[in-house]
C-alpha positions as CSV (number, residue, x, y, z in Angstrom):
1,X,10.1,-11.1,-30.3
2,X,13.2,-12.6,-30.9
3,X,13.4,-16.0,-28.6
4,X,17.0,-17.8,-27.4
5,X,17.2,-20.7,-25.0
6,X,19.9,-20.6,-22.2
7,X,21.0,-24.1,-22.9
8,X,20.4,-26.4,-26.0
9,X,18.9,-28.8,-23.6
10,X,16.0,-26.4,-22.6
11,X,15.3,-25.7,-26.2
12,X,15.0,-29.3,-27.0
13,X,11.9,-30.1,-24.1
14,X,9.8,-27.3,-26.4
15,X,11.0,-28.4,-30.0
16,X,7.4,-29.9,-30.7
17,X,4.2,-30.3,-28.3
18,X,5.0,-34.0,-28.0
19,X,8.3,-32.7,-26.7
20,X,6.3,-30.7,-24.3
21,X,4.6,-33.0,-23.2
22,X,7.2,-35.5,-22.1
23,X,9.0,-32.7,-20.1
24,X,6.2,-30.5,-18.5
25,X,3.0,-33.2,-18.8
26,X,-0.5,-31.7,-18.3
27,X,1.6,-27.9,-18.5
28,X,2.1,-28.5,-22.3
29,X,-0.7,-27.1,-23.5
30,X,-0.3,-24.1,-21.9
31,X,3.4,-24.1,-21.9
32,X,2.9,-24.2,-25.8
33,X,0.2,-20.8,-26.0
34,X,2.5,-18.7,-24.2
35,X,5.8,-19.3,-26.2
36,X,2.9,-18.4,-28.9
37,X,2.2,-15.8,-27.9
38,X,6.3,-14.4,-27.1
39,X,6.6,-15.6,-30.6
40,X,3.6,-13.0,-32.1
41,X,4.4,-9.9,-29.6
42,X,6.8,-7.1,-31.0
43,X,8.4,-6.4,-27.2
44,X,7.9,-7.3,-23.6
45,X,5.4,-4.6,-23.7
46,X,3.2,-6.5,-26.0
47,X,3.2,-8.9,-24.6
48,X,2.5,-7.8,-21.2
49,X,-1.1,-7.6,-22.3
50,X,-2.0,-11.0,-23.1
51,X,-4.8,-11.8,-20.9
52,X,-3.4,-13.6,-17.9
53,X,0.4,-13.9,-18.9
54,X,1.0,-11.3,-15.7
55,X,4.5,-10.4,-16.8
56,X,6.5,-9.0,-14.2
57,X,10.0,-8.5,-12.8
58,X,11.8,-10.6,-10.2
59,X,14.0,-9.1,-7.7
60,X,16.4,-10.6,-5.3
61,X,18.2,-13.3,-6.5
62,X,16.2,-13.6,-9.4
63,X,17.3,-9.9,-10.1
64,X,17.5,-9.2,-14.4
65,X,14.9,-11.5,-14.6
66,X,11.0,-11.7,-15.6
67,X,8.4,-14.2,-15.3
68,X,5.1,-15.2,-17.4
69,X,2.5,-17.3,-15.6
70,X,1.8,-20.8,-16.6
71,X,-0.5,-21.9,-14.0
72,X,-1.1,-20.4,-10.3
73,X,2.4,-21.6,-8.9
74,X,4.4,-22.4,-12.2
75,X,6.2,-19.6,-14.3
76,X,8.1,-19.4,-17.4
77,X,11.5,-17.4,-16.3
78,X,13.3,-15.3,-19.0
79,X,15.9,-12.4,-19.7
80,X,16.3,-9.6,-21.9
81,X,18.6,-10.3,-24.6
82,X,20.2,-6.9,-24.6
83,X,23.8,-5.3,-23.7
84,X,23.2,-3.1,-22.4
85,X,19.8,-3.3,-21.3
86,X,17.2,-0.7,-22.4
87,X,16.2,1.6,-19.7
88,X,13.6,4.5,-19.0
89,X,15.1,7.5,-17.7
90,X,14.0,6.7,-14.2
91,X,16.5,3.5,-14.6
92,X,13.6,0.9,-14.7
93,X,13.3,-1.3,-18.0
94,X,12.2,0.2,-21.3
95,X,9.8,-2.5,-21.9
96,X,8.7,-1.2,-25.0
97,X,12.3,-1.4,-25.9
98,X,13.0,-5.5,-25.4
99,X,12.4,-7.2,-28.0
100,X,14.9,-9.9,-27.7
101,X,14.9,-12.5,-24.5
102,X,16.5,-15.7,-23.5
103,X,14.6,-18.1,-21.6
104,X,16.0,-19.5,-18.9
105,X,13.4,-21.9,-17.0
106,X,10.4,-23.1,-17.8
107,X,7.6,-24.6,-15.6
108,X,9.6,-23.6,-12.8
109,X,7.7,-23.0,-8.8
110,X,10.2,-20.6,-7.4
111,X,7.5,-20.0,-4.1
């Protein structure tokens, strides 16, 4: 999957794990497999079935959006890098269809 950062400064706190682990601390690790495994999937749908990632999509104000767990309360926020978007005929998101995303938070508790 194609990755892109919303802001420079985001991209920089995941350059190496070191980086990582300044920004997210005892997250790193874990902050580090899932870009991982974003980096190896083909599209959203992919990578939907990494055990535990639980991708879904947000609604309300975080409407456009999807999230991969990190830990229990801390997510990894991101949007599909497409205009337009791909849909299903029922209007929904063509998962299989994304394969391009900007990230837009990471480590984030949006509970």
């Amino acid at each position: 999957m194609n990755i892109r950062y919303h802001t420079r400064k985001l991209e920089k706190t995941v350059e190496s794990l070191s980086a990582m682990k300044r920004h997210y601390g005892n997250m790193a690790k874990k902050i580090d497999v899932r870009l991982q495994q974003f980096s190896v999937a083909l599209n959203l749908d992919e990578l939907s079935h990494f055990p535990g990632i639980n991708c879904h999509e947000l609604h309300a104000d975080r409407a456009d959006s999807l999230a991969v767990h990190i830990s229990p309360n801390h997510r990894i926020i991101f949007e599909p890098d497409h205009d337009p978007l791909p849909e299903k005929e029922d209007g929904g998101l063509d998962w299989k269809q994304v394969t391009a995303i900007v990230m837009t938070e990471i480590a984030v508790d949006y509970h």
